[in-house]
N, C-alpha and C positions, 0 to 999 in steps of 0.2 A: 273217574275222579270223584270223592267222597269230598263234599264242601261243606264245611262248618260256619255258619255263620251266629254270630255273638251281639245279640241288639236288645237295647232298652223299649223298642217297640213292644207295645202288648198285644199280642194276638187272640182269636177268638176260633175255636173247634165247632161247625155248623156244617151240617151234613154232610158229613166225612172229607170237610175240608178245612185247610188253617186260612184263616183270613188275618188280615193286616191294612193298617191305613194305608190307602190307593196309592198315595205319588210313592211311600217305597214296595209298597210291593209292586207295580210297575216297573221299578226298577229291577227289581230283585228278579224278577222275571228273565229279565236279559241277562241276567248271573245265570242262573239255574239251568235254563236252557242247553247249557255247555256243559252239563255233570249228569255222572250217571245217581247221586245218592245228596240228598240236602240233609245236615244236622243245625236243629234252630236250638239255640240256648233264649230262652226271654220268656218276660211275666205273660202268665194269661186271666183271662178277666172270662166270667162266664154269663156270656150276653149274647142276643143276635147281633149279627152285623147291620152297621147302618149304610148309608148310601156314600159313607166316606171311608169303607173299608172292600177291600177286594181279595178273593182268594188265590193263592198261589197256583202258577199252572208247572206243577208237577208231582208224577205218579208218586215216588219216591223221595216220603218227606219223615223224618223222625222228629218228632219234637221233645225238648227237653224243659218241664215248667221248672221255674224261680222262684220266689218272690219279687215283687217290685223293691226299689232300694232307695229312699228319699234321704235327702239332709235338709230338710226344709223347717225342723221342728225338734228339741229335743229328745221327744217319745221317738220320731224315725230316724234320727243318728243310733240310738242304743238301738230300735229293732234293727237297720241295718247293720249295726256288728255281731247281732248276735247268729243273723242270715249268714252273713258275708264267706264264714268257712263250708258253709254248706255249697253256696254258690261257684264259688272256688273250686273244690271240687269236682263239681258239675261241670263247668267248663275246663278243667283239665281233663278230665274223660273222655269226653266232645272234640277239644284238639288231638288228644293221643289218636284219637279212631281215625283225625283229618288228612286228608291228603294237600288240600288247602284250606287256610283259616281267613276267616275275613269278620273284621272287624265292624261294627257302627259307630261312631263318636264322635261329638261329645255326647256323654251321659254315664252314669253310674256303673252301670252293667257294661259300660265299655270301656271306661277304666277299671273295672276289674279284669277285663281281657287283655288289658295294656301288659297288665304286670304277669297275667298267666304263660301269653306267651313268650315272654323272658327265656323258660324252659322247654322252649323249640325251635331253635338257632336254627337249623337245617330246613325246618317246614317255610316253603311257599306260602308269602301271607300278604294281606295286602288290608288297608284298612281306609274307610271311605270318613273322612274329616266333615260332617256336611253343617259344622259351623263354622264362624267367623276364624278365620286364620291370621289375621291382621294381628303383628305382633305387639302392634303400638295400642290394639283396642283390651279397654277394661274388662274384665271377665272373670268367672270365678274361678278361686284356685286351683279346683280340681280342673278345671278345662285347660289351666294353665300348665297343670301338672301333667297333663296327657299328652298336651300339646310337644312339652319337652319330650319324654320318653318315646312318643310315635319317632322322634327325628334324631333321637341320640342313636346312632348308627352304632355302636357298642352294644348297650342292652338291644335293641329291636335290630335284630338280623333276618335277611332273607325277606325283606318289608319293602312294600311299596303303599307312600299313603299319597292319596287322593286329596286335592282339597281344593277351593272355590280361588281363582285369581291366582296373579304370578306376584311374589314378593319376593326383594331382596335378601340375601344372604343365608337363602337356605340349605337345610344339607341334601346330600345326592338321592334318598330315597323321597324325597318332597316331591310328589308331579302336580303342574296346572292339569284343573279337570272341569269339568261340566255336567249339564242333566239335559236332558231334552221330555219333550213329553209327544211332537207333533213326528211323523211319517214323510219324508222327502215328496212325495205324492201330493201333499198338499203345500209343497212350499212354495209353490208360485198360485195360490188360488186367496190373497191377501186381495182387496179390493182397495184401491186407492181414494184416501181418507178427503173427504172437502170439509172443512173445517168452519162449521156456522152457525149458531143460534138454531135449536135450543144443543147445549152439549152435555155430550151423556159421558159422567162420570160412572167406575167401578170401584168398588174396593172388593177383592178376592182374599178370605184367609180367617184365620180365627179369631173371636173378636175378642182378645185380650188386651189387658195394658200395654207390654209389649210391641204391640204392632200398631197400638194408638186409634185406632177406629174413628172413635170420638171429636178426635182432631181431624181427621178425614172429612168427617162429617161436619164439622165447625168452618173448615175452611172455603168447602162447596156453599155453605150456607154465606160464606162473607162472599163470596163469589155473587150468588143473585140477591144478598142487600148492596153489591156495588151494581146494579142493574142486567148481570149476566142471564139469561133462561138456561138455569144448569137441570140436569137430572140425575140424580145419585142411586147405583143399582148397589148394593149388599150383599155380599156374598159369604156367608159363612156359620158360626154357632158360637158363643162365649159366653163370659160372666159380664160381659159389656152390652148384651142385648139388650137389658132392660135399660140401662144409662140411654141408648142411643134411642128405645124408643119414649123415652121419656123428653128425650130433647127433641125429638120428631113432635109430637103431640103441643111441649110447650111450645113452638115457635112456628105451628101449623104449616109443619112442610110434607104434609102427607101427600100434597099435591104432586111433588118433587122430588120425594126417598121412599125406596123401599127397599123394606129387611124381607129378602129371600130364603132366609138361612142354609143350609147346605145340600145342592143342587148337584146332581148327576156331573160328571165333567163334561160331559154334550152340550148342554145347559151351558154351564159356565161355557165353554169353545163358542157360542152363538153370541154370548155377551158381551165377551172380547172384540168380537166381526163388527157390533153394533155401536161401542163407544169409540169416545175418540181420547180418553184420558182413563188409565189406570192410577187410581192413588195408592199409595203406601210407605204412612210416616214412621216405618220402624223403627225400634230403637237397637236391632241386633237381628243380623239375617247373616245364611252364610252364601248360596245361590238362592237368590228369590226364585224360585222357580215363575211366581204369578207373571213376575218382571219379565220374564226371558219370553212366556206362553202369550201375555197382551203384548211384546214387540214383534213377533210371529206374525201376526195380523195389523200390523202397523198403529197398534192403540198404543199412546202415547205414557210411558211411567213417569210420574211423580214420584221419586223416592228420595227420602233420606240418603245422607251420602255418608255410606256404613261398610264395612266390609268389601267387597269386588265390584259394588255398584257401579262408583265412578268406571272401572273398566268397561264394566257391560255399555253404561250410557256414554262412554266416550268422552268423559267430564263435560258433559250437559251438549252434546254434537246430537245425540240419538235418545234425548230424554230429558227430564226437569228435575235437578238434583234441590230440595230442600232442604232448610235444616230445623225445620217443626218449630219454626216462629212464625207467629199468625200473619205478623202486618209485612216479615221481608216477604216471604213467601206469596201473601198475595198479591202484590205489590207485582214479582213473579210473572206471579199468572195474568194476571191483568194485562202486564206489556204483549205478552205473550202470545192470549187470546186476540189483539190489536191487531198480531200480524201474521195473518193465515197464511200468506207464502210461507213462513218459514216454519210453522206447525206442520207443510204439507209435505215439506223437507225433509223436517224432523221424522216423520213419520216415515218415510221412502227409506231413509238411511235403520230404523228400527227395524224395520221388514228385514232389509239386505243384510244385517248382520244377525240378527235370529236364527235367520234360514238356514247356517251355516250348521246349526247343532240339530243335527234330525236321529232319530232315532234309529235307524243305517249307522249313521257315524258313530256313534251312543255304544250300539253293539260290537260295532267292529274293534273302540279302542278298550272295550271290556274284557273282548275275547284277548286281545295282546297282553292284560292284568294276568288272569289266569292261563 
């Protein structure tokens, strides 16, 4: 089987291998595995890889470079149309060669594969949603315009899309779907959480606006001005570093936070085993994956309630749903911390329902896509 696949990832060509950011090419891994031939359409960037990009494990890979395609800016709405026929192109040549095509989206370069594959009714295709699908959430047009067309069973024929959570009134190519990251092997090697003074918070991710870091960090911090012994571990790399360590230094909590920045996933897998609370105030996620990887280990999410969240956390049964107001939210945690039976609960029920998505399962309902 010849698999095409069409992603707004950027990849990077280092000693005779394509690399790509770890959690998807992890994934992709489990694709690829089942084909004899990989065609990649997406931007490349010519840099070594960092410790947050991993390369593809297979022999037979063609790559196909792009340009990147932004609308974030006058000047890259006009270069991206002046791109866009060339790109076009490119990914219809890619699907002609496909035996299967597979999609990544939301993003640019995947709504231009929205509409390429239009003119291959017959081709086996399948496309992986890995943002917010919630029909009632705000989002940009194009995501919105993706979203219609993946599920208008008319234009997209012979499709199956993937996407985070089960919502009402979808049409028949819509499947509930998931990610895993951890090995059935380790699914009962979680060590059960006691919950006491001092507690060790995480935040796992990029440190953007988006994902709210800052707040993260604001909130740990109203935690031990209310007399808690908290300790805040940082996980990641952003334009928010310098913000958080500028509010680290002003309110002298070097004793109590540290910025990590972006750690092997081994690393990270140890500092899930070690806290007892994952934060993360997004403002838009489609599977947290950090969510799904700290209840694996019974460390407890704090997350916004965005997207599949409430499903995953069981509307607050297996987790602490927020909504990134300073005073409910610690109000929150405060009751919360009070009552370590039911943090130890919380946490037993976050293990059992994780464990359910292992990377076995992962492949097995991959292999049934293609």
């Amino acid at each position: 089987m010849k698999l095409a696949i069409i992603t707004h990832a950027e990849h990077i060509f280092y000693r005779e291998q394509w690399y790509a950011y770890a959690p998807y090419v992890r994934e992709m891994n489990l694709w690829t595995q089942h084909v004899q031939s990989v065609s990649i359409v997406a931007p490349q960037r010519d840099v070594d890889p960092g410790v947050i990009e991993l390369p593809y494990a297979h022999d037979t890979i063609t790559f196909y470079k792009i340009p990147g395609v932004s609308l974030k800016s006058f000047l890259n709405i006009l270069r991206s149309f002046f791109y866009a026929p060339y790109i076009l192109i490119k990914i219809w040549l890619v699907m002609y060669r496909a035996d299967h095509i597979h999609l990544r989206c939301p993003g640019n370069i995947g709504l231009l594969g929205c509409l390429v594959q239009i003119f291959f009714p017959g081709k086996k295709k399948t496309a992986k949603y890995a943002g917010n699908w919630d029909p009632n959430s705000k989002q940009p047009l194009s995501y919105k315009f993706q979203k219609w067309l993946l599920s208008n069973t008319f234009l997209t024929r012979n499709m199956q899309v993937i996407v985070y959570g089960e919502w009402p009134g979808q049409s028949g190519n819509v499947k509930a779907f998931f990610t895993a990251s951890y090995s059935k092997n380790k699914a009962n090697t979680a060590i059960a959480r006691k919950f006491h003074e001092p507690y060790h918070f995480i935040f796992a991710g990029s440190l953007v606006t988006g994902k709210r870091p800052v707040f993260a960090l604001q909130l740990v911090h109203g935690l031990i001005k209310l007399g808690f012994h908290c300790n805040f571990d940082v996980y990641g790399e952003g334009l928010e570093h310098e913000h958080m360590a500028s509010y680290i230094h002003e309110n002298s909590l070097e004793d109590h936070v540290t910025l990590h920045g972006n750690r092997p996933s081994e690393e990270l897998e140890r500092a899930y085993q070690r806290a007892h609370f994952l934060i993360l105030p997004s403002k838009s996620e489609g599977w947290p994956k950090v969510v799904a990887e700290a209840m694996f280990w019974g460390c407890i999410p704090v997350v916004t309630s965005i997207s599949c969240v409430p499903w995953m956390l069981d509307n607050g049964n297996r987790g602490v749903l927020i909504n990134a107001e300073m005073k409910s939210d610690l109000d929150q945690l405060q009751t919360l911390l009070e009552n370590p039976k039911l943090l130890t609960e919380m946490s037993r029920k976050a293990n059992e329902w994780s464990v359910q998505y292992t990377l076995e399962t992962f492949e097995t309902e991959i292999q049934k896509l293609l």
